[in-house]
C-alpha positions as CSV (number, residue, x, y, z in Angstrom):
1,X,0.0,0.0,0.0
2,X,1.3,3.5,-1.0
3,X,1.4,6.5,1.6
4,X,-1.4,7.9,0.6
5,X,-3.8,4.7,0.5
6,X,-2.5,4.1,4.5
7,X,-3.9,7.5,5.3
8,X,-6.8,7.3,3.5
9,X,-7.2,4.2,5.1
10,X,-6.9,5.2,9.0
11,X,-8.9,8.6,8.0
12,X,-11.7,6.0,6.7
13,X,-11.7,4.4,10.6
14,X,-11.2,7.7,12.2
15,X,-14.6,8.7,10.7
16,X,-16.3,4.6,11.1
17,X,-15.1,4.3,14.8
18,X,-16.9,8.1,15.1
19,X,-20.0,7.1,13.4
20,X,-20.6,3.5,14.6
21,X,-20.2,4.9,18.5
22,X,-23.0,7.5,17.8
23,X,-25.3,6.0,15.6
24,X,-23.8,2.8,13.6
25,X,-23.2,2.3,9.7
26,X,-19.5,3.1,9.8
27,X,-18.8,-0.1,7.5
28,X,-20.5,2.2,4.9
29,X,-17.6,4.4,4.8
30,X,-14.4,1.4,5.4
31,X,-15.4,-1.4,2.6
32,X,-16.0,0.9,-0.3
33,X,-12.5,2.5,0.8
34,X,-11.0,-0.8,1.3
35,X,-12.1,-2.1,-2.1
36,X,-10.9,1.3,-3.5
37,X,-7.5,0.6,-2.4
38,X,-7.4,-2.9,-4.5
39,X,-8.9,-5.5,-1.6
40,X,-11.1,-8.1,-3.0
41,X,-14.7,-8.3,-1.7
42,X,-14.1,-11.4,1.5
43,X,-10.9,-9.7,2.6
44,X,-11.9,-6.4,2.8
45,X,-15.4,-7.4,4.7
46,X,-13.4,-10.1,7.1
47,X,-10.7,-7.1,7.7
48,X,-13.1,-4.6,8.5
49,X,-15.2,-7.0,11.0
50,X,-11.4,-7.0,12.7
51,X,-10.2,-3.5,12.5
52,X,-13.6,-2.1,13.9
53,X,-13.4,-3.9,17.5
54,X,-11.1,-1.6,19.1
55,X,-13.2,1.5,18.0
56,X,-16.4,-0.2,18.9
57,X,-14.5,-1.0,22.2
58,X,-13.3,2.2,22.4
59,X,-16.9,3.7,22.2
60,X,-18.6,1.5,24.7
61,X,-16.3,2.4,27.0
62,X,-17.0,6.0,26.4
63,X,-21.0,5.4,27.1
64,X,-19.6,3.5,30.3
65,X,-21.5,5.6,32.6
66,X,-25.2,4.5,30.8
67,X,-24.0,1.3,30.9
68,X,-23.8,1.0,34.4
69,X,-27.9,-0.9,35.7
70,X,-27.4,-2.8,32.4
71,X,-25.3,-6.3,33.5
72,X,-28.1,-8.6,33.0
73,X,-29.3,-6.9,29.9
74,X,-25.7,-7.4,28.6
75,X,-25.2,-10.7,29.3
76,X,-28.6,-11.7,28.0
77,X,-28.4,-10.3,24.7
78,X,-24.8,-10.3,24.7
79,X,-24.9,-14.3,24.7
80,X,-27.6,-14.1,21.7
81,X,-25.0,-11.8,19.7
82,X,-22.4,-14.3,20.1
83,X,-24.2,-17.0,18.7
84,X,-25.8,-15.4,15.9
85,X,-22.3,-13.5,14.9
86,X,-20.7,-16.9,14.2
87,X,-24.1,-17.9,12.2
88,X,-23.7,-14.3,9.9
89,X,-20.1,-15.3,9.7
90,X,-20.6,-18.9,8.4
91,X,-23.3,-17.7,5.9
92,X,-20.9,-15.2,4.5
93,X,-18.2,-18.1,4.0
94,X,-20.9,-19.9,2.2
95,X,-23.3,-17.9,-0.1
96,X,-22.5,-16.2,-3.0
97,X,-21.6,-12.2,-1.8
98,X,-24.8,-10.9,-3.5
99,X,-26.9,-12.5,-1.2
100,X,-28.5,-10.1,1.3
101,X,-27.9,-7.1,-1.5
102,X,-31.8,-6.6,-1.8
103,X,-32.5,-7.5,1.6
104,X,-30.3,-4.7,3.2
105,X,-31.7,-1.5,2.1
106,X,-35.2,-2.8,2.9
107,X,-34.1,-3.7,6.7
108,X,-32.4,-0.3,6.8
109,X,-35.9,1.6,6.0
110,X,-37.9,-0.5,8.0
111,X,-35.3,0.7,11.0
112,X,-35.9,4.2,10.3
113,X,-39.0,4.1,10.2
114,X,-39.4,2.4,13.5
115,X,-36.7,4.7,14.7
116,X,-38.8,7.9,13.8
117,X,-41.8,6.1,15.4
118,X,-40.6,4.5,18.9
119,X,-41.8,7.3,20.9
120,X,-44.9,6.3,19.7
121,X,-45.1,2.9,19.1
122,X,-43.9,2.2,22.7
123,X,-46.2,4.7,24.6
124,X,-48.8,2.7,22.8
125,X,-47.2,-0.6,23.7
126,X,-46.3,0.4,27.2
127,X,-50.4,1.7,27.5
128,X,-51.7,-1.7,26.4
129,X,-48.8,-3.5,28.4
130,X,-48.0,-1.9,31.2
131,X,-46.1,-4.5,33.0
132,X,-44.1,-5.0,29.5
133,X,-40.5,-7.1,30.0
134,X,-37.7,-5.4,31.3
135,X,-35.1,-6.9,28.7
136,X,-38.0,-6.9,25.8
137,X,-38.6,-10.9,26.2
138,X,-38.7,-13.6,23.7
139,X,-39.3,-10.6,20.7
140,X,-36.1,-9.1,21.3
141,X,-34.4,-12.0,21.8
142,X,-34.7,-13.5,18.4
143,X,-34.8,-9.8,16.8
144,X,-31.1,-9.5,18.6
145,X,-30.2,-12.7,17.4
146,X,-31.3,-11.9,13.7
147,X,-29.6,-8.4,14.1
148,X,-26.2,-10.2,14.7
149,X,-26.4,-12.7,12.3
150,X,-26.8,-9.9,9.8
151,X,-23.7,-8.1,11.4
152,X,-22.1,-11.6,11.5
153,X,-22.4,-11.4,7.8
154,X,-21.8,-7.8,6.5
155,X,-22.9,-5.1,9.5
156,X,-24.0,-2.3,7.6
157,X,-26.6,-0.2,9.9
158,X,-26.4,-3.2,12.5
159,X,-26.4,-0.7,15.3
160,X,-29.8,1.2,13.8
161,X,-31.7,-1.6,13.5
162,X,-30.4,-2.4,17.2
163,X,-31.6,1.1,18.5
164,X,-35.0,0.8,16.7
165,X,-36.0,-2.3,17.8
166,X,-34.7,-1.9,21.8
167,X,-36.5,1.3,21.7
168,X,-39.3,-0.3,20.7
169,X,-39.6,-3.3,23.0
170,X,-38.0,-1.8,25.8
171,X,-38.8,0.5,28.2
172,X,-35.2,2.4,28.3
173,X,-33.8,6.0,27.2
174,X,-32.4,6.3,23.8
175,X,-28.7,7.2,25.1
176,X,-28.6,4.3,27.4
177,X,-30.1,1.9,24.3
178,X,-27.0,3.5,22.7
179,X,-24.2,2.2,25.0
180,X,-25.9,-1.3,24.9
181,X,-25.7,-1.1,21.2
182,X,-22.0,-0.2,20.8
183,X,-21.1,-3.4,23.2
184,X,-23.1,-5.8,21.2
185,X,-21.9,-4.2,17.9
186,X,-18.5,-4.7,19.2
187,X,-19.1,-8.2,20.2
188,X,-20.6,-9.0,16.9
189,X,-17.8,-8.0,14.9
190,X,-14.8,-9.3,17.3
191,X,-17.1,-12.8,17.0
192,X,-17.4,-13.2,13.4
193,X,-13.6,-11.9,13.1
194,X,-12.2,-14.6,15.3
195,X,-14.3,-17.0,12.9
196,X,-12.6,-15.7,9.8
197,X,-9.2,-15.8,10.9
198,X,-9.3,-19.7,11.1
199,X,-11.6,-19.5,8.0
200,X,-10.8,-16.8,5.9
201,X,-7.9,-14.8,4.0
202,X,-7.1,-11.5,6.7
203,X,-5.4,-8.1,5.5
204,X,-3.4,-7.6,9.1
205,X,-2.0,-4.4,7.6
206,X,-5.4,-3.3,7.2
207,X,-6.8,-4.1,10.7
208,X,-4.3,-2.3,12.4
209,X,-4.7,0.8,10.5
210,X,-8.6,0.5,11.0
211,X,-7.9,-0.2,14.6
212,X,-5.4,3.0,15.1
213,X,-8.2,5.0,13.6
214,X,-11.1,3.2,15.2
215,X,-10.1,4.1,18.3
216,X,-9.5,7.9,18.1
217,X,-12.9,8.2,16.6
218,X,-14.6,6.0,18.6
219,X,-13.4,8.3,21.9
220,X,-14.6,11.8,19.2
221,X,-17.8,9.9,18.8
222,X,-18.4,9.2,22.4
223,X,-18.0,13.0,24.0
224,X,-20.4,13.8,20.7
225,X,-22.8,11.4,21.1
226,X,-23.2,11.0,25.2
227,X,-24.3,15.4,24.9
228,X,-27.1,14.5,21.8
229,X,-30.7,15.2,23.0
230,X,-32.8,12.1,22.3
231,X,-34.0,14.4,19.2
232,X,-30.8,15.3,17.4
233,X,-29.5,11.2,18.5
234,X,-32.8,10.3,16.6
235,X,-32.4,12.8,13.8
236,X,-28.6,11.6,13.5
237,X,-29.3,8.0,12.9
238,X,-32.1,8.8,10.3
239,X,-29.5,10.9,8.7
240,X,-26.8,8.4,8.6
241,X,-29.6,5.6,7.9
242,X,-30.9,7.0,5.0
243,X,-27.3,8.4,3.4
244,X,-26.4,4.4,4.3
245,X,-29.8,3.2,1.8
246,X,-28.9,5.6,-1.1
247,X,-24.9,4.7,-1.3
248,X,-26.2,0.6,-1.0
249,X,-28.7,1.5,-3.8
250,X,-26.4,3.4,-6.2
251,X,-23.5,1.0,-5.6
């Protein structure tokens, strides 16, 4: 890699370990650059699974304060993100790369919209069920375990369709749904990482850069994101969401 394509490169985490910490979709800005500077297709997606931990790391332990109440939650889900990482990660190694290119930008709406709506949706649910699950139940647990095979396999707007749905199902502010979704983003792509290394071709060059920048921005993207009103948070991830649909649509 010449200079320029290392710089380019950490600049591309800088800005992914940013974006994933406050709203998600940073792998929307990391594989186009890292097929831009000549990787092919599996290598780039397995390298940027790997180089995005330490930024997603980096992020949650920014948000550690929201975090804190949240152990159970974490585990619970956490275990569910685990398993369905490795499934995303296995499906990748086996279907053709197309796969999930028409499903994506559907699942991204369908988050937005549910993002836009969850004030509502869960006044309504919490009116109806007042004595609702604290962790979401059963619902969330499979929609958690379907989110993370998805990040398992490619990530793109994992951490939206994470917000929407806990917003939804549980009865939780959005900032403290956001530190949740930066550990379980972070275990998703560490999981399905360690899966490709025994399985898969791995740019090390490229995770470190990613890394190096992942972790300045993921600190940036923390102090930004921890001072967002639950407004400008939700107006931020429709933003990114819908700027995520349009590049996966034109490319």
């Amino acid at each position: 890699m010449t200079t320029l394509e290392i710089t380019i490169v950490v600049v591309a985490g800088v800005l992914a370990g940013g974006i994933n910490t406050v709203v998600g979709s940073g792998t929307l800005i990391t594989f186009p650059v890292l097929l831009g500077v000549g990787l092919p297709p599996v290598v780039a997606n397995v390298s940027n699974s790997l180089g995005l931990v330490p930024g997603s790391v980096t992020g949650a332990i920014g948000y550690r304060r929201e975090l804190k109440g949240q152990g159970k939650r974490l585990v619970r889900f956490g275990t569910v993100t685990v398993f369905g990482a490795i499934v995303g990660a296995l499906l990748l190694l086996a279907l053709p790369a197309d796969a999930f290119e028409a499903v994506v930008p559907v699942l991204i709406v369908v988050a937005l919209v549910l993002v836009l709506l969850q004030p509502v949706i869960a006044r309504k649910l919490a009116a109806r069920n007042p004595d609702r699950h604290p962790h979401g139940g059963i619902p969330l647990l499979l929609g958690v375990f379907a989110t993370a095979v998805y990040g398992g396999y490619f990530g793109a707007a994992q951490g939206v369709i994470l917000i929407a749905l806990m917003g939804i199902l549980m009865d939780e502010t959005l900032q403290r749904l956001n530190a949740v979704k930066n550990v379980f983003t972070a275990l998703a792509n560490l999981v399905s990482g360690l899966v490709f290394v025994f399985a898969a071709n791995v740019d090390w060059l490229v995770v470190g850069l990613l890394a190096g920048g992942g972790i300045v921005g993921g600190m940036i993207g923390a102090r930004i994101g921890r001072r967002l009103r639950p407004f400008w948070l939700r107006v931020a991830i429709v933003v990114v969401g819908t700027v995520a649909i349009i590049q996966l649509v034109v490319s």
